[in-house]
C-alpha positions in Angstrom: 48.3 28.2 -122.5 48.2 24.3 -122.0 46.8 23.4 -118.2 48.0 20.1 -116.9 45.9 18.9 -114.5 48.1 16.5 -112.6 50.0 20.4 -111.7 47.5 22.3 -110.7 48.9 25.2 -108.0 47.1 27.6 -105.3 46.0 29.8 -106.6 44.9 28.9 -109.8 46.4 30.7 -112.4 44.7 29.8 -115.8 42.2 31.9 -117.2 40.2 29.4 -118.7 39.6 27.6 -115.3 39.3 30.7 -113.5 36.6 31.5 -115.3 34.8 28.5 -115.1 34.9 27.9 -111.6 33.4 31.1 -111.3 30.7 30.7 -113.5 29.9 27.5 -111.6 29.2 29.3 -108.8 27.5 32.1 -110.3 25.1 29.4 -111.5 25.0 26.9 -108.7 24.5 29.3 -105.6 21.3 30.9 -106.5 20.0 27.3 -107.6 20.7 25.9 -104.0 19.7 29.1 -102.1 16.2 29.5 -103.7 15.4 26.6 -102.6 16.2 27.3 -98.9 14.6 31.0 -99.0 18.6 32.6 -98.8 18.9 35.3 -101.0 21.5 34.3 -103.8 24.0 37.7 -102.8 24.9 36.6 -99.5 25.6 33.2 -101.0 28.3 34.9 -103.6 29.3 36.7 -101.1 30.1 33.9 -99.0 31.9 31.3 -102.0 34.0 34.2 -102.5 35.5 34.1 -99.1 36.0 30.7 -99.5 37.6 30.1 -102.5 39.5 34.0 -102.0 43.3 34.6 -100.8 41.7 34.5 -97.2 39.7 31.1 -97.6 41.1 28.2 -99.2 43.2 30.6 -101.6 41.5 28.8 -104.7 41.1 32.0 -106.5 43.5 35.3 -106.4 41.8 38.7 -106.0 43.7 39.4 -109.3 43.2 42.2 -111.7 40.4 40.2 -113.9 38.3 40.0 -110.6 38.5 43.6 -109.5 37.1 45.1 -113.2 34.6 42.7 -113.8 33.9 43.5 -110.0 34.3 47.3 -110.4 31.8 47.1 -113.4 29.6 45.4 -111.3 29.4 47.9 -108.8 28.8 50.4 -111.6 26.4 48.8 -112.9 24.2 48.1 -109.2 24.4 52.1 -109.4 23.7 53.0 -112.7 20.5 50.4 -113.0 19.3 52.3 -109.5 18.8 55.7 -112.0 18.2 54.1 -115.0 15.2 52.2 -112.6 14.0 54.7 -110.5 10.9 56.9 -111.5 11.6 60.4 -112.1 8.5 61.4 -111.9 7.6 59.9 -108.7 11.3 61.2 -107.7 10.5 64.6 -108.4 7.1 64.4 -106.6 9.2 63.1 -103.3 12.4 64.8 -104.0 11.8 66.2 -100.6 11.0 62.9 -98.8 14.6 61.3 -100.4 16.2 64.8 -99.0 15.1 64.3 -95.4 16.0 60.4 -95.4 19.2 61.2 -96.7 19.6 63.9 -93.6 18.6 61.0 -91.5 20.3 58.2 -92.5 23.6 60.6 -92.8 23.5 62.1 -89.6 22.4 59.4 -87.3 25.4 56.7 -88.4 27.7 59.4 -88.1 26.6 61.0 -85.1 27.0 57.1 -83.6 30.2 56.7 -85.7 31.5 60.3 -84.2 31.1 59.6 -80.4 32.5 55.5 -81.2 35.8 56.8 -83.0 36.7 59.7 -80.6 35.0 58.7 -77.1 35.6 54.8 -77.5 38.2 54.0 -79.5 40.0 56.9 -78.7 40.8 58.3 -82.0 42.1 61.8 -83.1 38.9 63.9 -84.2 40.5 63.9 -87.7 40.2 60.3 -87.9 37.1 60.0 -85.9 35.3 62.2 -88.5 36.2 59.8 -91.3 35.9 56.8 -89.3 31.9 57.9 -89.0 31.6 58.8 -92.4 31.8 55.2 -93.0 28.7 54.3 -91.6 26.7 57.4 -93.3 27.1 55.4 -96.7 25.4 52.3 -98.4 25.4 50.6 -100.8 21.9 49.3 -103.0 23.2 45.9 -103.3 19.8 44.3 -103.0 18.1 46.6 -105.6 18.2 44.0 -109.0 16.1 41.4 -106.1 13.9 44.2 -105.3 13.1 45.2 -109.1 12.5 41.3 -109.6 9.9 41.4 -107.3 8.0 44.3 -109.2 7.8 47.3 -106.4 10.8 49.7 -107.9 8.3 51.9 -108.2 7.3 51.9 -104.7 7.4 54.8 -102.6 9.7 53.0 -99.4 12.0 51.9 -102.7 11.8 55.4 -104.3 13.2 57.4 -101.4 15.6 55.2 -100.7 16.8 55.2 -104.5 16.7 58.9 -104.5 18.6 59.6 -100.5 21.1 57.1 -101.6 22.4 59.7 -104.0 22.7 62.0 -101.6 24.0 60.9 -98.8 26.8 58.8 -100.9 27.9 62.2 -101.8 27.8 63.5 -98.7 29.9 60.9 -97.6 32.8 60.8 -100.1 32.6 64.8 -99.8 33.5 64.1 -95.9 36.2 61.3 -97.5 37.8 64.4 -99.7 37.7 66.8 -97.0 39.4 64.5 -94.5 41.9 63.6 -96.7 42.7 66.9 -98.0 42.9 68.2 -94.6 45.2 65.6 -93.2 47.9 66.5 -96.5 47.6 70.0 -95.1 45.6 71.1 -98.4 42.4 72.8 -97.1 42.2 76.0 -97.7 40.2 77.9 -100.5 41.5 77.1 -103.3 40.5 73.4 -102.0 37.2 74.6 -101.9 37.3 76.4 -105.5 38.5 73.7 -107.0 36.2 70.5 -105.7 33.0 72.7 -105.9 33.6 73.5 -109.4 35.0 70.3 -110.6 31.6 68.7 -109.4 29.5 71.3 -110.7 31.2 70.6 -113.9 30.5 66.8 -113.9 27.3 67.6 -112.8 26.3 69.7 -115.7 28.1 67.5 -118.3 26.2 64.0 -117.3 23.0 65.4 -116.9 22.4 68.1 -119.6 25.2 66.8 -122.7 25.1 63.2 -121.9 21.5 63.2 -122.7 21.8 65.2 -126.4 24.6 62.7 -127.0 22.4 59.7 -126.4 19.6 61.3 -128.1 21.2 61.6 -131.1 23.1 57.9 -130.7 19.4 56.4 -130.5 18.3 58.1 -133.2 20.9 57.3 -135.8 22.4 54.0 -134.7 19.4 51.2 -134.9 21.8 48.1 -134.1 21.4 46.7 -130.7 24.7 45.5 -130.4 26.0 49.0 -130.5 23.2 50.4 -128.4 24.4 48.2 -125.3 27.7 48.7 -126.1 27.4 52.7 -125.8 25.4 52.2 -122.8 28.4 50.8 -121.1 30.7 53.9 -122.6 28.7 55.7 -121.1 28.8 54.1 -117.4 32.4 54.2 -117.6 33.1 57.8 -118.7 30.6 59.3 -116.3 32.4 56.7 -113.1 35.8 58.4 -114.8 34.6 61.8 -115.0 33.4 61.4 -111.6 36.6 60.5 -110.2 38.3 63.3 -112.0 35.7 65.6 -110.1 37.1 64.2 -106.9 34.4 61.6 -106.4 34.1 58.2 -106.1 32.9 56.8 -109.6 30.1 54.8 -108.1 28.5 58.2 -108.0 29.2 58.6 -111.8 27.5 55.6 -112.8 24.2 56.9 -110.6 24.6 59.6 -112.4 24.7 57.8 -115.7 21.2 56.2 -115.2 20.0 59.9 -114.5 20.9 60.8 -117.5 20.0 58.0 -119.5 16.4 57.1 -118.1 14.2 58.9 -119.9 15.7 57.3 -123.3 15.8 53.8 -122.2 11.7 52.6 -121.7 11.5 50.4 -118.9 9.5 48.6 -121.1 12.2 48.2 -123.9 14.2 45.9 -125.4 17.2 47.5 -124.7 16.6 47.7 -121.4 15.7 44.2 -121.0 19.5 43.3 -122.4 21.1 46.0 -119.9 19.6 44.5 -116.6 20.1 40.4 -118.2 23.9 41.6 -118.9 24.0 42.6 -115.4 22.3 40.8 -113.2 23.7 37.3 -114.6 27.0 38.2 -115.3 29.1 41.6 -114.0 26.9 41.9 -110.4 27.5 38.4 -109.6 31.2 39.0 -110.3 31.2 42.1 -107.8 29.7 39.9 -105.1 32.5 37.5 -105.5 35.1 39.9 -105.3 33.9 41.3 -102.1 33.6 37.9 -100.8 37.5 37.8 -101.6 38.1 40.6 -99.2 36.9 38.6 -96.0 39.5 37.5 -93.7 37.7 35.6 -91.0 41.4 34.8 -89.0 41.8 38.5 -88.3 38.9 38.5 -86.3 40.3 35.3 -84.2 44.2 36.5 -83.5 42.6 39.9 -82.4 40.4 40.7 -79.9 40.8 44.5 -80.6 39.6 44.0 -84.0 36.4 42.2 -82.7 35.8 45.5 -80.4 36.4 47.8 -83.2 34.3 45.7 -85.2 31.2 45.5 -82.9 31.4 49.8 -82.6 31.7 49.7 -86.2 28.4 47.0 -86.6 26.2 49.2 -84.1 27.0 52.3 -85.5 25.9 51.6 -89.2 23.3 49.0 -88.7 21.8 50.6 -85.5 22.2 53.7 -86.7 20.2 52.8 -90.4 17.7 51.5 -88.1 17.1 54.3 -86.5 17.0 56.2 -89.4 14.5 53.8 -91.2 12.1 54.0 -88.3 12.0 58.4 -88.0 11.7 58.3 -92.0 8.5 55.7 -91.5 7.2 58.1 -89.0 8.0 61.3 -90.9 5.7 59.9 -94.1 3.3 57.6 -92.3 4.4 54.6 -94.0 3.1 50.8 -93.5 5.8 48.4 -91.4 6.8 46.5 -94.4 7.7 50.1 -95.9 10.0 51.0 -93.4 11.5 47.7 -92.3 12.4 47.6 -96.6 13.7 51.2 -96.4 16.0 50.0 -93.5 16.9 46.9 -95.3 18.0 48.4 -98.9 20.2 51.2 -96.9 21.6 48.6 -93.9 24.1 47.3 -96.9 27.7 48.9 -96.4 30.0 47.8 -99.2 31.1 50.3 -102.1 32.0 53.5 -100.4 32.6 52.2 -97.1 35.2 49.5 -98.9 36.7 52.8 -101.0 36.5 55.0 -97.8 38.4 52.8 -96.1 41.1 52.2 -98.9 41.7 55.5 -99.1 42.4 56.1 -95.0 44.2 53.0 -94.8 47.1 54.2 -97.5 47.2 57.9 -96.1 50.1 57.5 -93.9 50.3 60.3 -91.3 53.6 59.3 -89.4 55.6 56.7 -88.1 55.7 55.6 -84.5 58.9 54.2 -82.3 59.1 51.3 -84.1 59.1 53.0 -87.7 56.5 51.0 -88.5 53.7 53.4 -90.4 50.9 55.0 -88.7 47.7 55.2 -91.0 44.6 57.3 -90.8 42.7 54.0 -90.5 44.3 51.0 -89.1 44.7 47.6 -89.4 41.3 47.0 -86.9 39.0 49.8 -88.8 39.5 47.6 -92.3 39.2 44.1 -90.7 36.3 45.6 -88.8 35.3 47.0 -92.0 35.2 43.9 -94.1 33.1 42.2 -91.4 30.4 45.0 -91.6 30.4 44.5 -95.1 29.4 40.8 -94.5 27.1 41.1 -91.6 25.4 44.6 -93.0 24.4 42.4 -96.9 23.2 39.6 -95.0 21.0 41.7 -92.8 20.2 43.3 -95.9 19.5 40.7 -97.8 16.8 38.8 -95.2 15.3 41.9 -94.5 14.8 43.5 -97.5 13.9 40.1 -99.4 10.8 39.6 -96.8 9.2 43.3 -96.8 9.7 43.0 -100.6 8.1 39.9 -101.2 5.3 40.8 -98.2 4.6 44.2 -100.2 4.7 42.4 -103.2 1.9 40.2 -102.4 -0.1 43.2 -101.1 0.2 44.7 -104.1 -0.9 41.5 -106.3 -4.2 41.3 -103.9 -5.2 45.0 -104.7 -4.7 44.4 -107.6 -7.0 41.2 -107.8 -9.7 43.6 -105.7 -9.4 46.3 -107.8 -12.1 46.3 -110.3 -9.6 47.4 -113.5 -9.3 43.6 -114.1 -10.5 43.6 -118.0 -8.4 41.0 -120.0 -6.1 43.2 -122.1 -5.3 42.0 -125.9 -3.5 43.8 -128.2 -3.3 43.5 -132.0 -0.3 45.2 -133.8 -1.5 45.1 -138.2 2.0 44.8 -139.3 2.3 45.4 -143.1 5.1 46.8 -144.1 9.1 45.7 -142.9 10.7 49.2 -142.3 7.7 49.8 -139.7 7.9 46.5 -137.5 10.3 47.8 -134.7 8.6 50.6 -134.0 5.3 49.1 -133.9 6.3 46.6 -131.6 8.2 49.4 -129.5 4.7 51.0 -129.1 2.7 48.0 -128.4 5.6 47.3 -125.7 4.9 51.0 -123.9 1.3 51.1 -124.4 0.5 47.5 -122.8 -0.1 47.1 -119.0 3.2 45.7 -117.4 1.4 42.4 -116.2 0.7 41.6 -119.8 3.5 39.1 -121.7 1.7 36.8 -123.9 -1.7 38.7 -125.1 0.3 40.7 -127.7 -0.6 39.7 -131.2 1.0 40.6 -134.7 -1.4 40.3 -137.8 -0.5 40.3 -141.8 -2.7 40.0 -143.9 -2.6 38.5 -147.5 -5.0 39.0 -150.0 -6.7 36.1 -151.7 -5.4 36.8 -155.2 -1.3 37.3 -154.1 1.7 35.1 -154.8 3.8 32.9 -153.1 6.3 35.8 -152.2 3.4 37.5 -150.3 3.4 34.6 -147.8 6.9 34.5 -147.3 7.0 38.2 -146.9 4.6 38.2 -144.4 6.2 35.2 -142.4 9.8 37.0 -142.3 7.6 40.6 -141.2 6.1 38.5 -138.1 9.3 37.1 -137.3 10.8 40.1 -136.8 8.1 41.3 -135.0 8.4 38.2 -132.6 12.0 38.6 -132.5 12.0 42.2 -131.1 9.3 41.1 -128.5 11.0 38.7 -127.1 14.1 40.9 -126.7 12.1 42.5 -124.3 10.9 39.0 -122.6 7.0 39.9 -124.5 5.7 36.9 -126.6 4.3 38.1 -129.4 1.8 35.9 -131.4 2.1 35.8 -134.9 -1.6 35.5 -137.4 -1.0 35.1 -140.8 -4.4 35.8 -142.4 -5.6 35.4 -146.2 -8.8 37.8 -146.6 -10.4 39.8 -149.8 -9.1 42.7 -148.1 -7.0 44.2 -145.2 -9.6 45.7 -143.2 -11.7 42.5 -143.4 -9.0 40.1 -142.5 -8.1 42.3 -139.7 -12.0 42.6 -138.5 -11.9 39.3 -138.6 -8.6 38.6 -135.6 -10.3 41.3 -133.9 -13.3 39.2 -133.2 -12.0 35.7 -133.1 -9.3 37.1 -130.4 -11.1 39.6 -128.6 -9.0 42.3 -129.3 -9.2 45.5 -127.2 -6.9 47.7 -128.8 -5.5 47.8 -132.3 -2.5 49.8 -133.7 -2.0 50.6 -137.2 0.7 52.0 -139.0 1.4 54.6 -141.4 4.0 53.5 -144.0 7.6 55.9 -143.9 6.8 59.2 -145.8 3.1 58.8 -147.2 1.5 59.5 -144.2 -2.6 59.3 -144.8 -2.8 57.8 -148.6 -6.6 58.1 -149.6 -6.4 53.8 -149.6 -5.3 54.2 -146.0 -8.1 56.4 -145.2 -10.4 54.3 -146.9 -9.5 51.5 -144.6 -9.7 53.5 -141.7 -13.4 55.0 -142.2 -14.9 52.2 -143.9 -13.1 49.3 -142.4 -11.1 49.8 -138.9 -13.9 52.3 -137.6 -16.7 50.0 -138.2 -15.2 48.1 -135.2 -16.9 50.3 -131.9 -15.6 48.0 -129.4 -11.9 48.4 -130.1 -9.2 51.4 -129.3 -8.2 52.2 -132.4 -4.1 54.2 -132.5 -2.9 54.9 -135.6 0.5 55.5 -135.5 3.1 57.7 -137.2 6.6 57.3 -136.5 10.1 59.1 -137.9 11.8 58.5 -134.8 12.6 56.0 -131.9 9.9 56.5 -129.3 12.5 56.1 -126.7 13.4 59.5 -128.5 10.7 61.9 -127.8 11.5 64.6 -125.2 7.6 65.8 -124.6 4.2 64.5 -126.3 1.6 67.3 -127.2 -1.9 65.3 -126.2 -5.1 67.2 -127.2 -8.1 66.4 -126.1 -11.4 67.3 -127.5 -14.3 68.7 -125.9 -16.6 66.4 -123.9 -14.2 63.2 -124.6 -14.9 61.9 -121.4 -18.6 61.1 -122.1 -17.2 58.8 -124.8 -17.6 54.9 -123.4 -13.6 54.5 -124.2 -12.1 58.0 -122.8 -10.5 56.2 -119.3 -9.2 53.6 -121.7 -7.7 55.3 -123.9 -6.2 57.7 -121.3 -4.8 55.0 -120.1 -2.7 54.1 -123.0 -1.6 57.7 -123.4 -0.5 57.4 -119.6 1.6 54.2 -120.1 3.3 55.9 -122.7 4.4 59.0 -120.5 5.7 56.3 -117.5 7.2 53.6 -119.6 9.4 56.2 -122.0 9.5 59.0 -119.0 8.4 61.5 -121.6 6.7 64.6 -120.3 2.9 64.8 -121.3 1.5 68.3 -122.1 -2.6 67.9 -122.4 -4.5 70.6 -124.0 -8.2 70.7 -124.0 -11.1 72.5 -122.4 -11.3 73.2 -118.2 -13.6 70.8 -117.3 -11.8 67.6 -119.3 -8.5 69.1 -117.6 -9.6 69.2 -114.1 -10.4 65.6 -114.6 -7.2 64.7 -115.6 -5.4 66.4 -112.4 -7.5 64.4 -110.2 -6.1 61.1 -112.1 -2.8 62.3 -112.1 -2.7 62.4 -108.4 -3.7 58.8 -108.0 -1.4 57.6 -110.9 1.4 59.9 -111.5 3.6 61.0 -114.7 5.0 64.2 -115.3 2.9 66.4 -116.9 1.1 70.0 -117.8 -2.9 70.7 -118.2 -3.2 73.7 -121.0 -6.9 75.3 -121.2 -7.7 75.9 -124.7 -10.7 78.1 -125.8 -11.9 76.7 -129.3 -10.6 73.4 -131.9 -8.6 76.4 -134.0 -6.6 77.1 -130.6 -5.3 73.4 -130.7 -4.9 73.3 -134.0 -2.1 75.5 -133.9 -0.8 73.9 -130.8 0.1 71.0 -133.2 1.4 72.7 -136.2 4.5 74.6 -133.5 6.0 71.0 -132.7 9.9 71.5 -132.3 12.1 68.3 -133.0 12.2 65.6 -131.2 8.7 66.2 -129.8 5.5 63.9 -130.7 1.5 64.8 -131.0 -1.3 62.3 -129.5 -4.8 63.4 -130.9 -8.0 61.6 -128.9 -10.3 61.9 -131.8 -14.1 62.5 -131.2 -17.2 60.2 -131.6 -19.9 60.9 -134.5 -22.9 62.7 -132.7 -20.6 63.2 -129.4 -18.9 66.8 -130.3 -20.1 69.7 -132.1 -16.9 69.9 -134.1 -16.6 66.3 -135.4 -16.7 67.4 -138.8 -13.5 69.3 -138.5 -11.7 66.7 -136.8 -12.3 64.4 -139.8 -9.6 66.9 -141.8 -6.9 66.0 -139.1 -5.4 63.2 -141.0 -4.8 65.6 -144.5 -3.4 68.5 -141.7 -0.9 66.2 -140.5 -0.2 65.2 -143.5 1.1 68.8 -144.6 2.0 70.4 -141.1 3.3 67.3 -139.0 4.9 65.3 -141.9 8.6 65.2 -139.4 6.8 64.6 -136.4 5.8 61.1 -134.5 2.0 61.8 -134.1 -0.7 59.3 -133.0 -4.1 59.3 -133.5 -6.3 57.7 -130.4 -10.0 56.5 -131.4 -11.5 55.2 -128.4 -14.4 52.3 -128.3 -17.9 54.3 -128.2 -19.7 51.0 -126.6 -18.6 47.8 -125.2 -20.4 44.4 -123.8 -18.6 44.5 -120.9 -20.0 45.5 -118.2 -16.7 48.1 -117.2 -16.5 51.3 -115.5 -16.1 53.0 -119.0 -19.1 51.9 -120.7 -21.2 54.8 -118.5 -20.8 58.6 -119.1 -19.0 59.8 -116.4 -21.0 63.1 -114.9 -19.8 63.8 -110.9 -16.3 64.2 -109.1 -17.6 60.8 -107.2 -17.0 59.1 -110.5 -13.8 60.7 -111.5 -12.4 59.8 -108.3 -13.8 56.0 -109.0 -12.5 56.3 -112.1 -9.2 57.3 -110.9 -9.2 54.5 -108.6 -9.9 52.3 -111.7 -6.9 53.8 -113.2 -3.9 53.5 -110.3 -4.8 50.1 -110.1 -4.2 49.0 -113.6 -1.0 51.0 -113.2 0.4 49.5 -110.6 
């Protein structure tokens, strides 16, 4: 299509600059705002009202705007439950269950007596006209993750009662509808319950065996994200099939998908840039288009309608924020961010109100239509929808950033501060990814540059040896940096590889080292040559050695034994703490075995820093043993291994490696050799003896965490 610009019409029709004046503001807006302390939203919000059909009618609210808008809706959703901790969730399923109840009812409740004793509507209309209000929309959540605190507990009730009360909502939308085409009855009933127990069972429970099985047999990326958003849309058009709105599909979709995307991944990284720069920006623009600020000056109805309307949702959110802080005892900046994440009225308000504005119930004198919504209810509702995300917006942007800043001063108190360097011996090409995978869930999430990648080359190779080992680190830098990690590539020439790997460890003050086990061979006798009389000599390290046949991402529950008396070794805590950033960052379940004593001590961490897991007594070495050798597929074993002269049975833990060899051959399995003494003077470097230092210890622990 050829574009003369001496002819250029209202609105503009080519694609080409369409699209450009759209990414202009996509990139210009946020630019300006930050520097002014506006959130960015409100600003897309606002260009899109003024370059929309109701501004200066620059920019059509065609059929390109409203999918790339739809999928940006989606995709706010679906990142809200790919995001959201599901083990936190589960620990405060109750807490989301009562917000929800509160920040339902009270909106409504307003909504109710507005609609009917106000404006004067019929109780039918009244009902949905509160419903509006009960709703919101997470429009602020990719700011909030930004900041660092999704995995705060204001943000993680929120997260976890927007799922519910947007269903609640939309149920009230297909009741109300239903009942005004005279089709309630119970076969109404029949059919909507199971319809949604249906979609319910189908995106949680075969969703995940799909994915499972994509991840584990389709290694290019490109595919990866491109499934991911197959997945978004047939759960949003299952949804809708149920008789629900698909915004609650895409939710849904995050559900089901979060425990196989790490937070931590690459993947990961690509599905929240894709978003955030791109498809949310788009949504924000197109509900900019929607504003009509003229309707608001030709009627003075609509203002009254819209001022019931503003005080029902936004007062009523309020409220709701405020008995919810009370309820759990939470700080100010908790509630006043719970009240700013759910003031935001956009998605099902704007599809709540679609749908009551087409159901025509009659005609009056005139024969002009009468609607279950009026004209006034969606102007009224497309001024909430500005007013409720800027509201949103300053709110939520300042108890963020305030709790933010709380949290980086604990964490500056605390007294887990020990400089964190990790050193990934990369040797062979067919391991590198899932090295890198591992050092990217093991790592502390404040740590993006003291990742290091190590080959070594012995004296006596060729040419082809260095050049092997420079296209080895580079894709090991290259899948880092995927996930926004730099990885720092050491090419070392050395007699040997466990000297030449010493040898990084010292100059770069490594703390933990992880060494893979080449495809099939498992533990060669040159391997465990290295290991005894090479990586072991080094006592001031954590030592993993790492066996993978599957995508960590992958692994539905980890076996973790723990020997007898590992917590009097100097590196226990730390190496727990690894094993605990794998079960939060790949939302695998952790099932420790060991004796009583080690797993009481575990329980009282796992109270302070939470993942989901199980605490198994075991009576004798033998007992574990054959806990390890009863894997099931896509399950994974973590061994802490015991210190010479620590642990009666040391002896028979030095045959693990040929066991595993012959019983866990299919199996990802890790071996963890904690540091036995340190010169830095940290927590770890006493043995731990009384409940006061467990609990110290624990401290230690959900500070690094956080």
């Amino acid at each position: 299509m050829q574009l003369s610009i001496h002819h250029i019409s209202l609105p503009i029709e080519d694609p080409l600059l369409k699209f450009l004046i759209e990414l202009i503001i996509i990139l210009c807006i946020p630019l300006l705002l930050n520097k002014i302390k506006v959130p960015h939203l409100l600003g897309l919000i606002i260009a899109g009202a003024v370059i929309g059909p109701n501004g200066f009618g620059v920019l059509s609210r065609d059929s390109s705007v409203v999918v790339t808008g739809t999928t940006g809706l989606l995709y706010i959703m679906f990142l809200a439950g790919l995001e959201i901790d599901m083990a936190d969730f589960k620990k405060n399923k109750w807490k989301s269950i009562i917000f929800s109840l509160y920040t339902f009812a009270v909106p409504f409740l307003l909504g109710l007596i507005g609609g009917y004793y106000i404006l004067g509507f019929s109780f039918l209309t009244s009902v949905l006209f509160a419903s509006l209000f009960s709703s919101h929309t997470l429009i602020v959540y990719p700011m909030i993750s930004g900041l660092g605190i999704a995995k705060n507990l204001s943000v993680n009730i929120t997260v976890g009662g927007t799922m519910i009360t947007d269903v609640l909502s939309l149920l009230v939308l297909a009741v109300v509808v239903g009942m005004s085409q005279g089709e309630v009855g119970t076969a109404f009933w029949l059919k909507l319950s199971t319809s949604m127990i249906l979609f319910t069972l189908i995106v949680l429970l075969v969703f995940p065996i799909i994915a499972r099985w994509f991840f584990k047999n389709v290694e290019d990326k490109i595919s990866q994200y491109l499934f991911v958003i197959v997945m978004i849309y047939l759960a949003a058009l299952l949804a809708e099939i149920a008789g629900i709105e698909s915004i609650i599909g895409a939710f849904f979709a995050g559900l089901a998908l979060n425990k196989l995307i790490p937070h931590t991944s690459s993947l990961m990284n690509r599905v929240e840039f894709v978003g955030n720069a791109i498809f949310i920006p788009f949504f924000l623009i197109s509900v900019g288009m929607l504003i009509d600020f003229s309707a608001f000056i030709q009627s003075w109805e609509t203002l009254w309608v819209a001022a019931i309307m503003l005080v029902a949702s936004i007062g009523g959110k309020y409220v709701a924020a405020m008995f919810t802080k009370k309820t759990f005892k939470l700080t100010n900046d908790e509630g006043q961010l719970i009240f700013g994440m759910s003031a935001a009225s956009a998605a099902a308000t704007l599809a709540s109100v679609m749908v009551g504005y087409n159901i025509i119930i009659g005609e009056n004198d005139a024969g002009e239509p009468i609607r279950l919504l009026n004209d006034h209810v969606l102007n009224g509702s497309i001024l909430l929808i500005l007013i409720s995300c800027t509201i949103s917006s300053f709110v939520s942007m300042a108890s963020a950033q305030r709790i933010a800043e709380s949290d980086k001063d604990d964490k500056v108190s605390g007294k887990s501060e020990e400089k964190e360097n990790i050193l990934l011996a990369l040797n062979h090409e067919a391991t590198v990814e899932k090295m890198v995978n591992l050092g990217l869930i093991v790592k502390t999430s404040t740590n993006k540059d003291r990742v290091f990648g190590v080959n070594v080359i012995n004296e006596e190779e060729n040419e082809s040896s260095v050049k092997n080992a420079e296209k080895i680190l580079g894709l090991a830098v290259k899948a880092a940096s995927a996930a926004d990690v730099k990885l720092n590539p050491i090419t070392r020439h050395d007699n040997d590889t466990a000297s030449g790997i010493s040898n990084v460890i010292k100059e770069k003050e490594i703390t933990d080292l992880i060494v893979g086990l080449e495809g099939g061979k498992g533990f060669s006798a040159s391997f465990g040559y290295n290991l005894y009389n090479g990586y072991l000599r080094n006592k001031t390290i954590n030592l993993m050695v790492y066996h993978a046949v599957q995508p960590v991402s992958t692994i539905k529950n980890y076996v973790v034994l723990v020997p007898e008396n590992a917590e009097m070794d100097a590196g226990f805590f730390h190496s727990m703490l690894r094993i605990w950033n794998i079960g939060r960052n790949s939302g695998a379940k952790m099932s420790f075995y060991g004796k009583d004593k080690t797993m009481q001590i575990l329980k009282r961490i796992v109270k302070k820093a939470n993942i989901e897991a199980t605490f198994n007594v075991l009576g004798s070495w033998q007992e574990a043993q054959e806990v390890a050798f009863n894997l099931v597929e896509d399950e994974g074993l973590i061994i802490m291994m015991a210190d010479k002269g620590m642990h009666s049975y040391f002896s028979q833990m030095r045959h693990v490696p040929d066991l595993l060899n012959n019983r866990v051959s299919t199996n990802n399995y890790m071996l963890i050799y904690p540091f036995s003494k340190t010169e830095k003077n940290l927590t770890e470097k006493r043995a731990v003896s009384s409940h006061d230092d467990f609990v110290e210890i624990g401290k230690v622990i959900r500070n690094i965490f956080k």
